[in-house]
TIMI-2910 file (N, C-alpha, C, CB; in pm, 1 decimal, decimal comma, always signed):
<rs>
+----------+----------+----------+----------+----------+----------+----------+----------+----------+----------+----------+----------+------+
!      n_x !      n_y !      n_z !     ca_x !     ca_y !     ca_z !      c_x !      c_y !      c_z !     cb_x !     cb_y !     cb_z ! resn !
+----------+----------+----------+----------+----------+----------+----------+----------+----------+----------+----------+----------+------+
! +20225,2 !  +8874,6 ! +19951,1 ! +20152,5 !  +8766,2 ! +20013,5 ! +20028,3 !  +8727,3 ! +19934,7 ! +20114,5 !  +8804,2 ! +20153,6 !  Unk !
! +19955,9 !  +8827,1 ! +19875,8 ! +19848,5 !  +8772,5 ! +19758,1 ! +19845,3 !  +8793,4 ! +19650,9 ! +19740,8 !  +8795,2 ! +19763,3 !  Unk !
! +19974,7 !  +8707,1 ! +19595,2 ! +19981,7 !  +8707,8 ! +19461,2 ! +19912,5 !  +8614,0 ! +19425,7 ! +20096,4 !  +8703,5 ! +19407,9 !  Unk !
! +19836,7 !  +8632,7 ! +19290,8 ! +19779,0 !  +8525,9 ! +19203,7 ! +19841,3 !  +8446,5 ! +19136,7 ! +19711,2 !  +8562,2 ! +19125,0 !  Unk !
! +19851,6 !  +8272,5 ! +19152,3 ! +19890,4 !  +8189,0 ! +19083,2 ! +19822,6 !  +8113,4 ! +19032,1 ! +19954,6 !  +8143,7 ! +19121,6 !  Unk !
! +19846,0 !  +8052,5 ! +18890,7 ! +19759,5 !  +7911,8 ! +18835,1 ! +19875,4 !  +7793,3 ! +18879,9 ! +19722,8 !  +7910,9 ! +18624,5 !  Unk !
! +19808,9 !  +7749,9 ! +18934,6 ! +19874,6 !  +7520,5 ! +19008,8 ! +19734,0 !  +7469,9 ! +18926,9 ! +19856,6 !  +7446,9 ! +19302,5 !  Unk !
! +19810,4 !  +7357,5 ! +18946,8 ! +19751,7 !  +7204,1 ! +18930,7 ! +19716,9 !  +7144,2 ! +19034,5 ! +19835,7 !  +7110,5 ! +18876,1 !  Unk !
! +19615,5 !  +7175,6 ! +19071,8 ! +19572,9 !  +7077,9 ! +19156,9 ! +19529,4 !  +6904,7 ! +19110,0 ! +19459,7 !  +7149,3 ! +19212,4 !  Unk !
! +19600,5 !  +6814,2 ! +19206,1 ! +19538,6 !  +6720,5 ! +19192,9 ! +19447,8 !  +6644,0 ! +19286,9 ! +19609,7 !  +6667,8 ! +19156,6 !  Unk !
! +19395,6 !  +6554,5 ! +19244,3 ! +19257,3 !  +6536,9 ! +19276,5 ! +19295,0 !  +6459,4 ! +19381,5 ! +19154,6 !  +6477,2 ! +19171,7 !  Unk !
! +19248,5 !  +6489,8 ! +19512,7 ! +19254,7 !  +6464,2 ! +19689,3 ! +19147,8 !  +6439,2 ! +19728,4 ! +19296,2 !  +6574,6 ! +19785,5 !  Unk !
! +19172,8 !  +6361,3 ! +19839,4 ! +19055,9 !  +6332,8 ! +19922,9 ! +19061,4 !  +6404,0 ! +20044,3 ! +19041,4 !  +6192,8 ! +19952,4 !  Unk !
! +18949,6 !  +6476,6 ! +20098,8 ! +18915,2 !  +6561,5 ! +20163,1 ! +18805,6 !  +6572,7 ! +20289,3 ! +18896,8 !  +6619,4 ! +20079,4 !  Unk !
! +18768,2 !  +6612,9 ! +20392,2 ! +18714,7 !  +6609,8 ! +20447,7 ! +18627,5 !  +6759,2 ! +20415,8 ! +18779,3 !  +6565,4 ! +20544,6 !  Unk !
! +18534,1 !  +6747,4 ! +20420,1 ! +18446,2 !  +6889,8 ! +20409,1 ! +18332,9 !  +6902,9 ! +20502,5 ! +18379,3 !  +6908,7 ! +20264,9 !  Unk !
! +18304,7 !  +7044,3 ! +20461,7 ! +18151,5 !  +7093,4 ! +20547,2 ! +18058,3 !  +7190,7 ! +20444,9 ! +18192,4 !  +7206,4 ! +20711,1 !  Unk !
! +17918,6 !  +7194,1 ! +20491,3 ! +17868,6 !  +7279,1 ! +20354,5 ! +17799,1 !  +7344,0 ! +20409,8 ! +17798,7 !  +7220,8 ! +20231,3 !  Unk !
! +17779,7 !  +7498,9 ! +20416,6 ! +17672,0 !  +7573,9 ! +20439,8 ! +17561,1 !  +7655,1 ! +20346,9 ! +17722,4 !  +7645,9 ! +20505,7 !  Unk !
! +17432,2 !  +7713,2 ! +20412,0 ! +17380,0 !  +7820,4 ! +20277,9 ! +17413,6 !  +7929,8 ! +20416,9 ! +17159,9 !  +7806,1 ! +20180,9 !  Unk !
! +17455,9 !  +8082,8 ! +20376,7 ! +17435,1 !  +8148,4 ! +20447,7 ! +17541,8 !  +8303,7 ! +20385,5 ! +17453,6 !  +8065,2 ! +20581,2 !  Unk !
! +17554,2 !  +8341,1 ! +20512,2 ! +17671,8 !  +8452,3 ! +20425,8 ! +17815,9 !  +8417,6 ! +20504,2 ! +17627,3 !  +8660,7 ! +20451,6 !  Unk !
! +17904,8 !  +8415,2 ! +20372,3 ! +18046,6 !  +8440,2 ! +20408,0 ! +18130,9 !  +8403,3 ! +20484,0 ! +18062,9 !  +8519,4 ! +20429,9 !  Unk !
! +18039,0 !  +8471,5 ! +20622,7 ! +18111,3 !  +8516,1 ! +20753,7 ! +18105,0 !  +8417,8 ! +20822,8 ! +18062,7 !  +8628,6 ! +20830,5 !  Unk !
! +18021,9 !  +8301,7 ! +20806,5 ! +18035,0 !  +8182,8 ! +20836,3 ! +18149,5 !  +8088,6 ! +20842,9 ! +17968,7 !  +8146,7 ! +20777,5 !  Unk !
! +18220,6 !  +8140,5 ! +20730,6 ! +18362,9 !  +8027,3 ! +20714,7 ! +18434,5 !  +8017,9 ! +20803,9 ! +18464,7 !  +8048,8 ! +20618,0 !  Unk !
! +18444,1 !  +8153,2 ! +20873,9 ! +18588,0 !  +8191,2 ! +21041,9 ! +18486,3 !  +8088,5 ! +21148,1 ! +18600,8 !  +8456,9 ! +21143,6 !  Unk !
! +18328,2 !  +8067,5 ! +21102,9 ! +18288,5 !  +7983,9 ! +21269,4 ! +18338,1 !  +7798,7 ! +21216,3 ! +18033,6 !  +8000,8 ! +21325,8 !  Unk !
! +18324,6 !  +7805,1 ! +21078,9 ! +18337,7 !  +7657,2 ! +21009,7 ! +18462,6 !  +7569,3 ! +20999,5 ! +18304,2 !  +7670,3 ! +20875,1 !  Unk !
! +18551,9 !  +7667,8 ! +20979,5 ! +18678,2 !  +7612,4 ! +20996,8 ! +18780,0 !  +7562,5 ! +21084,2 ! +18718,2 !  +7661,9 ! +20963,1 !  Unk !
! +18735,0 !  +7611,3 ! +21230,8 ! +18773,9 !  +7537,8 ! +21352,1 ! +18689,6 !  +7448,5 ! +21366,2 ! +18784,6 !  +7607,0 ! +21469,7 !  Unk !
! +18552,7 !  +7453,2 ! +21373,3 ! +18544,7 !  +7340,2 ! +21370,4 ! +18484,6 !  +7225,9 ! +21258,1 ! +18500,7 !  +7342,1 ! +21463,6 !  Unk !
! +18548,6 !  +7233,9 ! +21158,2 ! +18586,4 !  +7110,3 ! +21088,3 ! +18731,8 !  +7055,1 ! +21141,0 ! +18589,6 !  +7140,8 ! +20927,7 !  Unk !
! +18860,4 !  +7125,8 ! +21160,8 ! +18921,6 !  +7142,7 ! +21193,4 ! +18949,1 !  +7032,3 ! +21344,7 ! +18905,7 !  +7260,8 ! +21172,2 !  Unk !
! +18829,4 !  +7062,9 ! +21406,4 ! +18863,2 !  +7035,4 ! +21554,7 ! +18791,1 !  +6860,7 ! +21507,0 ! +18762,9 !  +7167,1 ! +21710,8 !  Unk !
! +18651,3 !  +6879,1 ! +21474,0 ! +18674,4 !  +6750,9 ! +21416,4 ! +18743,6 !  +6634,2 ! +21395,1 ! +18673,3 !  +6761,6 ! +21359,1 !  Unk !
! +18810,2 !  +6702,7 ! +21268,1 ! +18909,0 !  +6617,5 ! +21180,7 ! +18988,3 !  +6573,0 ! +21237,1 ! +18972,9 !  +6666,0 ! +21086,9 !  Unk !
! +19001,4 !  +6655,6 ! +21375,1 ! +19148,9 !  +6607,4 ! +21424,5 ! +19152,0 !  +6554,2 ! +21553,7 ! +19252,0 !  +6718,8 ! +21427,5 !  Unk !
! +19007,9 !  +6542,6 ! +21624,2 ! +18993,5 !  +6447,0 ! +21702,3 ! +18937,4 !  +6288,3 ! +21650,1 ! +18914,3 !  +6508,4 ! +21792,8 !  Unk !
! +18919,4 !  +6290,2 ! +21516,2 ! +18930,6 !  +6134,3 ! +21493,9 ! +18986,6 !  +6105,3 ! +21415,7 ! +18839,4 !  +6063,5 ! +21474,5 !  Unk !
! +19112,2 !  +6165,2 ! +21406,1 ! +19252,8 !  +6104,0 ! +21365,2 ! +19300,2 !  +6150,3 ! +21195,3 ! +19235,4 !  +5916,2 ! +21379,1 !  Unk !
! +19249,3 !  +6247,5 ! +21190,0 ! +19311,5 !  +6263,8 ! +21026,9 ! +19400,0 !  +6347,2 ! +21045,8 ! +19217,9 !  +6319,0 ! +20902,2 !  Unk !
! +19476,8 !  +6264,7 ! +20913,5 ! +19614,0 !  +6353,8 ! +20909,3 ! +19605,0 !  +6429,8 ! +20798,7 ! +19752,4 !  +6274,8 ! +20901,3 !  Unk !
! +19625,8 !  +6543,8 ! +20796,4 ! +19616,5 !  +6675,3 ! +20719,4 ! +19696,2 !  +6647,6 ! +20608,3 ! +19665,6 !  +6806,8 ! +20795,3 !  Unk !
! +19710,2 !  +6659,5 ! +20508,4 ! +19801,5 !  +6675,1 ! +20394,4 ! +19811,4 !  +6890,4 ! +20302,7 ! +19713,1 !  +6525,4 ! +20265,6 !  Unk !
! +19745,1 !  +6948,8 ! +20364,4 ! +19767,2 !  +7066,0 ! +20329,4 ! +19681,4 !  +7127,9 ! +20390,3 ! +19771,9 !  +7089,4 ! +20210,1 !  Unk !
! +19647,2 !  +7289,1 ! +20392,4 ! +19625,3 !  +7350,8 ! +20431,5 ! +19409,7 !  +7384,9 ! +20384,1 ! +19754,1 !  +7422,5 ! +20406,2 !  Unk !
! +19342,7 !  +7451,6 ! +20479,8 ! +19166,4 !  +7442,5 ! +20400,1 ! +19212,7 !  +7515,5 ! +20306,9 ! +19002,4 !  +7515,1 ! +20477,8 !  Unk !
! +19100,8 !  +7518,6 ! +20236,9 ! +19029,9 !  +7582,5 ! +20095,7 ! +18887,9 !  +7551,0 ! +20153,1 ! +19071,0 !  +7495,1 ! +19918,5 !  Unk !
! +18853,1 !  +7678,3 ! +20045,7 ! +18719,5 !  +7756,6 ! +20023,3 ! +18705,1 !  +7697,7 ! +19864,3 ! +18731,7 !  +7954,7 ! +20044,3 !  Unk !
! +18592,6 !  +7593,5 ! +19857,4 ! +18505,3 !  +7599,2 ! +19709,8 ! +18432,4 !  +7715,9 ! +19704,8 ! +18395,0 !  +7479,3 ! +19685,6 !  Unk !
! +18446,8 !  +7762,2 ! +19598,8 ! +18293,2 !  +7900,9 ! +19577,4 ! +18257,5 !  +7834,8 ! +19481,4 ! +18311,2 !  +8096,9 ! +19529,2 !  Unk !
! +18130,2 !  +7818,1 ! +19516,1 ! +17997,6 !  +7759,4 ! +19390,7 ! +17996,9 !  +7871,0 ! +19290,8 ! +17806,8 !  +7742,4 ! +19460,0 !  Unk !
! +17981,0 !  +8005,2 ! +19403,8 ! +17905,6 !  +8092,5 ! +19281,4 ! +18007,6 !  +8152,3 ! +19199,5 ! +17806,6 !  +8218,5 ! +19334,3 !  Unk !
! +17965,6 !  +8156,9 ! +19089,2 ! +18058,8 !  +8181,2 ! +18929,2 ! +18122,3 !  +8356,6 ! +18901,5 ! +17917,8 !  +8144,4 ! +18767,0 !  Unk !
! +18027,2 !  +8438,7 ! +18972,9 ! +18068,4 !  +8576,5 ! +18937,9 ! +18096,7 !  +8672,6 ! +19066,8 ! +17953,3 !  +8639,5 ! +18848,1 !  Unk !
! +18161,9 !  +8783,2 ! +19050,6 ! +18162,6 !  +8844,7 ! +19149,4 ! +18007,5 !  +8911,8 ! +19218,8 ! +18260,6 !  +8932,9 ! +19112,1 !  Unk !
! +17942,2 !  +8929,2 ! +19100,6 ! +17815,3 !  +8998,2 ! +19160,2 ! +17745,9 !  +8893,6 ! +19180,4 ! +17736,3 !  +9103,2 ! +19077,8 !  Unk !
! +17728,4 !  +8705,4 ! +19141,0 ! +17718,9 !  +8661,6 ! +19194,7 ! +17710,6 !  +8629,8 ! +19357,5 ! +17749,6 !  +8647,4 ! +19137,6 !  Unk !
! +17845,4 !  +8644,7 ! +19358,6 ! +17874,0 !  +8647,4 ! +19510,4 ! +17836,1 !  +8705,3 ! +19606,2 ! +17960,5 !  +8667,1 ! +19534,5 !  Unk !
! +17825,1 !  +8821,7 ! +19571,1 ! +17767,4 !  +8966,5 ! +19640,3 ! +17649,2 !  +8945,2 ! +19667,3 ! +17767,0 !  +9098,8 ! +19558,2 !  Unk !
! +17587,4 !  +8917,4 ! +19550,1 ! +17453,4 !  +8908,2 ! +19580,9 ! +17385,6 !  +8800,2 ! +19686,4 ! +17400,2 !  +8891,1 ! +19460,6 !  Unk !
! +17474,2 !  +8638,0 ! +19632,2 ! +17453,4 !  +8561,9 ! +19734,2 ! +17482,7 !  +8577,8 ! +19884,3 ! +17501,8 !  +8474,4 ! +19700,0 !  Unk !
! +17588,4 !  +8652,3 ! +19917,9 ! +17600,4 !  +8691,5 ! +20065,7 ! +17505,8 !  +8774,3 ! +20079,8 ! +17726,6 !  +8751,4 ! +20114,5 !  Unk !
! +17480,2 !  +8886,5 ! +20006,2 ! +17372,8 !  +8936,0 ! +20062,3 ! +17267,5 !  +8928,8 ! +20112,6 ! +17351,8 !  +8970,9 ! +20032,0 !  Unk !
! +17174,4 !  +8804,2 ! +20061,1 ! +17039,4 !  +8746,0 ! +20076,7 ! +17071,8 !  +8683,0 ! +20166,6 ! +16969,9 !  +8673,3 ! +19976,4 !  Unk !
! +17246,8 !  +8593,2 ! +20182,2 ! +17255,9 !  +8527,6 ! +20314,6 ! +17220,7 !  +8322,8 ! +20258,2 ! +17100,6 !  +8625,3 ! +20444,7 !  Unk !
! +17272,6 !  +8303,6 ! +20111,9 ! +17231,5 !  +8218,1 ! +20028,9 ! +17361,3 !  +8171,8 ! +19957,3 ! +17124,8 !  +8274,5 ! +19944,8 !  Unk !
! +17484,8 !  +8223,1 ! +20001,1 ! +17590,8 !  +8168,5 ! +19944,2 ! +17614,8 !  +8012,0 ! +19966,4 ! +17696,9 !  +8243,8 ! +19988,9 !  Unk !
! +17623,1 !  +7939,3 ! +19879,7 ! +17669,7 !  +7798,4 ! +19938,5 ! +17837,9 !  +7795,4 ! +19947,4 ! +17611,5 !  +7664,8 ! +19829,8 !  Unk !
! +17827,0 !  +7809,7 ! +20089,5 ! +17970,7 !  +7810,8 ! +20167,8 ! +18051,0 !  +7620,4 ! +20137,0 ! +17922,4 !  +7851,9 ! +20388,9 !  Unk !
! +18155,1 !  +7587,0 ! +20125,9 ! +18154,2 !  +7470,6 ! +20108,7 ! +18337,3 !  +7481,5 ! +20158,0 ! +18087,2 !  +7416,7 ! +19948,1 !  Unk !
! +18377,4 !  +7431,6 ! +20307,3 ! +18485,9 !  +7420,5 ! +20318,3 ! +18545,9 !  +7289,5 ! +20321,5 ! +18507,0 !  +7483,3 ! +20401,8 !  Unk !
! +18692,9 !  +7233,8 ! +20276,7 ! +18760,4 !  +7162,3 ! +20341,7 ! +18910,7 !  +7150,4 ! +20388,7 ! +18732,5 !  +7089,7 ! +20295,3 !  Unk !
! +18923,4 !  +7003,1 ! +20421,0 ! +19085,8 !  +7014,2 ! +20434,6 ! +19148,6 !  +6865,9 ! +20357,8 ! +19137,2 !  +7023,0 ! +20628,2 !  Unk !
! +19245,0 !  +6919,4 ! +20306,5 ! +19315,5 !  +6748,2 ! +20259,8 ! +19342,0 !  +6666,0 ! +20369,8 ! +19473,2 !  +6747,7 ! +20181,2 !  Unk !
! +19276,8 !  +6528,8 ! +20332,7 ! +19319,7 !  +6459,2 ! +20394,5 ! +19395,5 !  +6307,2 ! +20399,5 ! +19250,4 !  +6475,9 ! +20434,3 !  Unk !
! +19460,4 !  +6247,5 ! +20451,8 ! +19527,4 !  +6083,3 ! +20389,0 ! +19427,7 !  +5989,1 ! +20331,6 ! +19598,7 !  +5982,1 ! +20516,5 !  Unk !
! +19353,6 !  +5983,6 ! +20466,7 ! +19261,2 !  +5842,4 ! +20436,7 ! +19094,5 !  +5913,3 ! +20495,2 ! +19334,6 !  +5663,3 ! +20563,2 !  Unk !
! +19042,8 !  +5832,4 ! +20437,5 ! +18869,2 !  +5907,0 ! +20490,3 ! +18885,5 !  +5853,6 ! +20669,9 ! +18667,1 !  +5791,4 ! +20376,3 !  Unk !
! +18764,9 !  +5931,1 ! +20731,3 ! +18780,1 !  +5920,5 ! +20845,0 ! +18613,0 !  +5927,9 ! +20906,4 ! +18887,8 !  +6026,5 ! +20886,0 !  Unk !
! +18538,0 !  +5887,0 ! +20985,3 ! +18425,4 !  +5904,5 ! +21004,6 ! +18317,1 !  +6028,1 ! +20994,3 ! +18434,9 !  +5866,5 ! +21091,1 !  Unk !
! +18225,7 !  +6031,9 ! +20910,7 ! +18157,2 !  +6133,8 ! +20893,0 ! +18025,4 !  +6146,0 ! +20969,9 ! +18142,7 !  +6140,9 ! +20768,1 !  Unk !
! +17946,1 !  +6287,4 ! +20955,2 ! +17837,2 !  +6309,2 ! +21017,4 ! +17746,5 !  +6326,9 ! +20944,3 ! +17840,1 !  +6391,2 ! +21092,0 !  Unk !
! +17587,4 !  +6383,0 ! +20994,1 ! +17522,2 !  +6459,5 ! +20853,4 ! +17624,0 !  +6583,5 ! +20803,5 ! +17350,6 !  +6538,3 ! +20893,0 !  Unk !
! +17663,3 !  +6662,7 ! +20904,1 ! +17739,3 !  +6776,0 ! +20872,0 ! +17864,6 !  +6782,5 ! +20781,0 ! +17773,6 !  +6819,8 ! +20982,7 !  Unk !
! +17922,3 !  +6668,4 ! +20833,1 ! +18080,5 !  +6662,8 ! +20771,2 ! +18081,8 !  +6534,4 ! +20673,7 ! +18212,7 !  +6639,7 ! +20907,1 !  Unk !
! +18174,7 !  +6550,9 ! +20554,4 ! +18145,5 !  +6409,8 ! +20487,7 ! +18274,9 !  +6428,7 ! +20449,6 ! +18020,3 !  +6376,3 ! +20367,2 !  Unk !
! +18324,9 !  +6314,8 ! +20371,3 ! +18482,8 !  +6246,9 ! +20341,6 ! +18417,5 !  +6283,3 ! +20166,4 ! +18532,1 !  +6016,0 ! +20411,8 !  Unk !
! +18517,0 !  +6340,9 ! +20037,9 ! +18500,3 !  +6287,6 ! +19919,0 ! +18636,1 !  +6309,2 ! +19856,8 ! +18383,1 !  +6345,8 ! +19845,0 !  Unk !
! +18625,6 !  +6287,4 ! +19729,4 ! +18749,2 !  +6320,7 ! +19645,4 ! +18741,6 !  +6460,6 ! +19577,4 ! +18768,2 !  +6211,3 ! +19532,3 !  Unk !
! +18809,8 !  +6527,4 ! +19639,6 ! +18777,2 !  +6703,4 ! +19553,3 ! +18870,5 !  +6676,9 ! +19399,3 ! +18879,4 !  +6893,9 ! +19678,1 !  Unk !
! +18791,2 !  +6667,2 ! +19287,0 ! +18854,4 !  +6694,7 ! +19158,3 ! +18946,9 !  +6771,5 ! +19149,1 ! +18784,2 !  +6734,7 ! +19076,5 !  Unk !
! +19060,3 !  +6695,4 ! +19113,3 ! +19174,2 !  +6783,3 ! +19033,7 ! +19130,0 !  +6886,9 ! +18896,8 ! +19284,8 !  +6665,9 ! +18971,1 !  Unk !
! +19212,1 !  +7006,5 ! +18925,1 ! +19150,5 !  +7099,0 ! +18823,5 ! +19340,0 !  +7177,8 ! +18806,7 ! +18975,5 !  +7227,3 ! +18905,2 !  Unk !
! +19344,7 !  +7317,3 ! +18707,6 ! +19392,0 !  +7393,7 ! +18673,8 ! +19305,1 !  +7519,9 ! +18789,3 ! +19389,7 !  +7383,6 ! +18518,7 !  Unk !
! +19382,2 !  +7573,7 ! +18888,4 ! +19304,2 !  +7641,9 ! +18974,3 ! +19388,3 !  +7781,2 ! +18981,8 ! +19281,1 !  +7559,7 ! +19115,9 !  Unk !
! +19302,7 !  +7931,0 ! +19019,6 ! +19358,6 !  +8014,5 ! +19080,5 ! +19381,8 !  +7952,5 ! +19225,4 ! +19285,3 !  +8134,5 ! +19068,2 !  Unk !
! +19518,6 !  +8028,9 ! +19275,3 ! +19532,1 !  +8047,2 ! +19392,3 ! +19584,6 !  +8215,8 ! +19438,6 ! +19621,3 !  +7934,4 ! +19426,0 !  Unk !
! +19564,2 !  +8184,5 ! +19559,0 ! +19566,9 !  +8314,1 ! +19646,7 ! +19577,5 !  +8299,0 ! +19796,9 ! +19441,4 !  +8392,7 ! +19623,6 !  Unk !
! +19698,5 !  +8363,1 ! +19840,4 ! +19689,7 !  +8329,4 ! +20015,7 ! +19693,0 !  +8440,7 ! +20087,2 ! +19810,7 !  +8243,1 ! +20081,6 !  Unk !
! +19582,4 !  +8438,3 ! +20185,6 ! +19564,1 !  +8520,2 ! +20271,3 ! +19644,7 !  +8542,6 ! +20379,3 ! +19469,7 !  +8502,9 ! +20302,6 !  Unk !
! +19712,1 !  +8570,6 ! +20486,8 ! +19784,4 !  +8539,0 ! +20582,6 ! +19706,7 !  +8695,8 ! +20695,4 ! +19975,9 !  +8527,3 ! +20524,2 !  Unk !
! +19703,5 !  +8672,2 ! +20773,7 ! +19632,9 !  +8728,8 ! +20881,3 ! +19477,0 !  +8676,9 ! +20930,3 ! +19628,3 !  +8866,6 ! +20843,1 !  Unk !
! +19424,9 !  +8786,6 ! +20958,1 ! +19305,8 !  +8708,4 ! +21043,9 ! +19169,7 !  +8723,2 ! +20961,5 ! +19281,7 !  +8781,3 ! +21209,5 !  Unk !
! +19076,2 !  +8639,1 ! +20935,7 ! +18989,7 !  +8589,1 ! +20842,2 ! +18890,2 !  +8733,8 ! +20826,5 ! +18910,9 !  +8436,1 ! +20899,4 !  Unk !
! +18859,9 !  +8817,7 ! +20967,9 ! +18768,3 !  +8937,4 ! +20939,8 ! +18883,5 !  +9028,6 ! +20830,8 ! +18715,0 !  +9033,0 ! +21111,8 !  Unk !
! +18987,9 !  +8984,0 ! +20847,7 ! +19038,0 !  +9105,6 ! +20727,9 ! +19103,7 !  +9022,9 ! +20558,2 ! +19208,8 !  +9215,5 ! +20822,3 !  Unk !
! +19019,6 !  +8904,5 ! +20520,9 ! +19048,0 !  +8905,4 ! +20415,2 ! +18925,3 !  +8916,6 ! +20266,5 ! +19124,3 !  +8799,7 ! +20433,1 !  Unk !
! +18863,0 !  +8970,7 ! +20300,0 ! +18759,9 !  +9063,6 ! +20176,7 ! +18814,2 !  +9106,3 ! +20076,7 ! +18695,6 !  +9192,5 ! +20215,8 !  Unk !
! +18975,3 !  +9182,8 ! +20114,3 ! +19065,5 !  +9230,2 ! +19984,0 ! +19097,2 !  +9148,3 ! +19913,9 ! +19181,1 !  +9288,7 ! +19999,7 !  Unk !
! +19158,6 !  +8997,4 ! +19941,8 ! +19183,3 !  +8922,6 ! +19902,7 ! +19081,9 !  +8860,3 ! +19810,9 ! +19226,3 !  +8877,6 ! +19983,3 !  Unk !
! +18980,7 !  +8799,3 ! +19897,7 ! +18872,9 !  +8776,0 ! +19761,9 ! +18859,7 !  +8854,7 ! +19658,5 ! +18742,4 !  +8774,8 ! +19792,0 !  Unk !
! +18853,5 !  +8990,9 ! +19708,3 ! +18834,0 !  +9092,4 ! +19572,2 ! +18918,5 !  +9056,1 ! +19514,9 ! +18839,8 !  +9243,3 ! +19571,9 !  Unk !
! +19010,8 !  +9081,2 ! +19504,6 ! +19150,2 !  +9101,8 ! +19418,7 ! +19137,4 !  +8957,6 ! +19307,6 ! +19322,0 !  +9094,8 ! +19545,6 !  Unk !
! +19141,9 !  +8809,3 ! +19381,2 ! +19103,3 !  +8679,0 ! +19340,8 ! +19000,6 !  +8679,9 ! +19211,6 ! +19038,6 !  +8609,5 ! +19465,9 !  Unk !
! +18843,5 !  +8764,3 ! +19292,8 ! +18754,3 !  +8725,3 ! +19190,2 ! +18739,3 !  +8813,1 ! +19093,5 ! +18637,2 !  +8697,0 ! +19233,3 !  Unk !
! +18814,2 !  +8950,1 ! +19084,6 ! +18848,3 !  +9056,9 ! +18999,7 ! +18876,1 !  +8998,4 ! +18861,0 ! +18967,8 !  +9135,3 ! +19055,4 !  Unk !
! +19029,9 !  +8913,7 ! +18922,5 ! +19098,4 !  +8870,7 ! +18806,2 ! +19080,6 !  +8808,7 ! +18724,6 ! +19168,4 !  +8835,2 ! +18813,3 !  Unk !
! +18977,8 !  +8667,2 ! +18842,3 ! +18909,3 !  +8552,1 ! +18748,4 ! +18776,2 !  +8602,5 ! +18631,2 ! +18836,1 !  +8433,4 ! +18867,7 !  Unk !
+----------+----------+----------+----------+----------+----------+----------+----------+----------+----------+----------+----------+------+
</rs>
């Protein structure tokens, strides 16, 4: 279930949300962007993703630690759809990306990141 792959992502338009804080934030962020998105009508084209700003693993660490990670979630979406200060519509750049899928419940995927930012 978390095997590492390189895709192509191409470049989508997205609905997002952005936090500073630690981590653990993403399991409260993602329902509701989620609940959002989908009470004013967007239609999903795939599944969220997690941008990580920060570049290294001890990066990371460190930024959760202080509680300073810039969290940045979204979801694909068809067409833009009304935004807030919180939530905004953009085009997430197509790139050459790791992927990695988690499947269970969000307090237990830490391994997963490890494993992800190990490799990268």
């Amino acid at each position: 279930m978390d095997e590492i792959t390189i895709v192509e992502v191409p470049t989508q338009k997205v609905i997002r949300m952005c936090k500073q804080g630690k981590y653990e934030l993403i399991a409260q962020m993602l329902p509701k962007l989620y609940e959002f998105a989908a009470s004013h009508g967007a239609e999903f084209t795939g599944p969220p993703v997690f941008v990580c700003h920060e570049r290294t693993v001890d990066d990371v660490m460190k930024a959760d630690q202080e509680g300073k990670a810039d969290i940045e979630i979204a979801f694909p979406i068809i067409q833009e759809i009304e935004e807030t200060e919180e939530i905004k519509c953009y085009e997430l750049q197509g790139s050459t990306m790791a992927k990695i899928i988690h499947k269970g419940p969000y307090e237990k995927c830490a391994p997963t990141y490890e494993k992800l930012f190990l490799w990268i």
